[in-house]
VEXDREN-2710 file (C-alpha; in Angstrom, 1 decimal):
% VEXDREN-2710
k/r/px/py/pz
1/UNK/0.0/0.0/0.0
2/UNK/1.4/3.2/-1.1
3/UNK/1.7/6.2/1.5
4/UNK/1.7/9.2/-0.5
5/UNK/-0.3/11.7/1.7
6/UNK/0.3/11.7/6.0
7/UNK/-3.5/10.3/6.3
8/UNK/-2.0/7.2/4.1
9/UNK/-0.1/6.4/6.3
10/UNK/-1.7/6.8/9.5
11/UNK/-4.8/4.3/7.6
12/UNK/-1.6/1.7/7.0
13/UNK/-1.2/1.4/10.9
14/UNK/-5.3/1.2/11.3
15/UNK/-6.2/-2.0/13.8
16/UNK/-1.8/-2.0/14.4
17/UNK/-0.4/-1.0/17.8
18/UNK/0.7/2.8/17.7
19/UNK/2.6/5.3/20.1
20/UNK/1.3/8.3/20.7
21/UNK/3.1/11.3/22.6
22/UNK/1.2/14.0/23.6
23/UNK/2.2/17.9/24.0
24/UNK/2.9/17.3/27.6
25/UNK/4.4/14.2/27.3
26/UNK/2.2/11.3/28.4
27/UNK/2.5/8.9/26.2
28/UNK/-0.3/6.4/25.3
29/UNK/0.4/3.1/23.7
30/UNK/-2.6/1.3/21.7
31/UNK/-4.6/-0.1/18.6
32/UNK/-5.4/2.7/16.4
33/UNK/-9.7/2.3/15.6
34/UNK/-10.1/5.2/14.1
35/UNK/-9.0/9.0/13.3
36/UNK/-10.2/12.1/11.2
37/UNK/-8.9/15.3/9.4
38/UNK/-8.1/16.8/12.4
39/UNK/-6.1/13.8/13.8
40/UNK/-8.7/13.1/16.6
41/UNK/-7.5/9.7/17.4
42/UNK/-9.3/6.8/19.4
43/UNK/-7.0/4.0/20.4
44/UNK/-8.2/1.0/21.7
45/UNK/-6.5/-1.7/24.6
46/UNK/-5.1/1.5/25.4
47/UNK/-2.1/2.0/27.9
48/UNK/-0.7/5.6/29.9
49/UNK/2.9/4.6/29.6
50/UNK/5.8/6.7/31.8
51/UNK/9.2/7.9/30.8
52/UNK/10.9/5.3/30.9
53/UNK/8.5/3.3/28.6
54/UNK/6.4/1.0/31.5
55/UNK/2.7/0.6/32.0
56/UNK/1.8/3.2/34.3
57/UNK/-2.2/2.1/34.3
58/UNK/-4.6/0.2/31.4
59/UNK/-7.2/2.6/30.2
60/UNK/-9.3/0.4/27.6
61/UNK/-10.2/2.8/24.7
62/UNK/-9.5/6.2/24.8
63/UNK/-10.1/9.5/22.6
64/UNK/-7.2/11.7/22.0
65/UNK/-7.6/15.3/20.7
66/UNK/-5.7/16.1/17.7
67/UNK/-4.9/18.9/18.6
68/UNK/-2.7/17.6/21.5
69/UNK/-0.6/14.6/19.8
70/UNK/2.8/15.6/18.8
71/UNK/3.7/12.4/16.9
72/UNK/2.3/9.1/16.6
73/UNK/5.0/6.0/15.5
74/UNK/4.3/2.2/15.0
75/UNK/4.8/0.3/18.8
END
């Protein structure tokens, strides 16, 4: 699958495990479900990892604001 355009790519990663770090740093580890233009994200089997990378409590599925996410990357 080609990923010509940055919503390609985030669609290639759809029902995959993805990292997403926030503005302020929290970082939540889960399946992507779903997304729209504005990057409004809802992950799924989702974790609130720390720092240093471990679980710091389960949160099941979870809607993140576009606006807030400063990268998301393949787990």
């Amino acid at each position: 699958m080609e990923t010509d355009r940055p919503l390609d790519a985030l669609n290639a990663s759809r029902n995959k495990r993805v990292l997403v770090e926030l503005k302020n740093k929290t970082q939540f580890v889960g399946s992507l479900k779903a997304f729209d233009i504005h990057i409004n994200t809802v992950l799924g089997d989702a974790e609130e990892r720390d720092e240093s990378g471990a679980v710091k409590r389960k949160l099941g599925t979870v809607f993140i604001r576009g606006d807030m996410i400063v990268l998301i990357s393949p787990a």
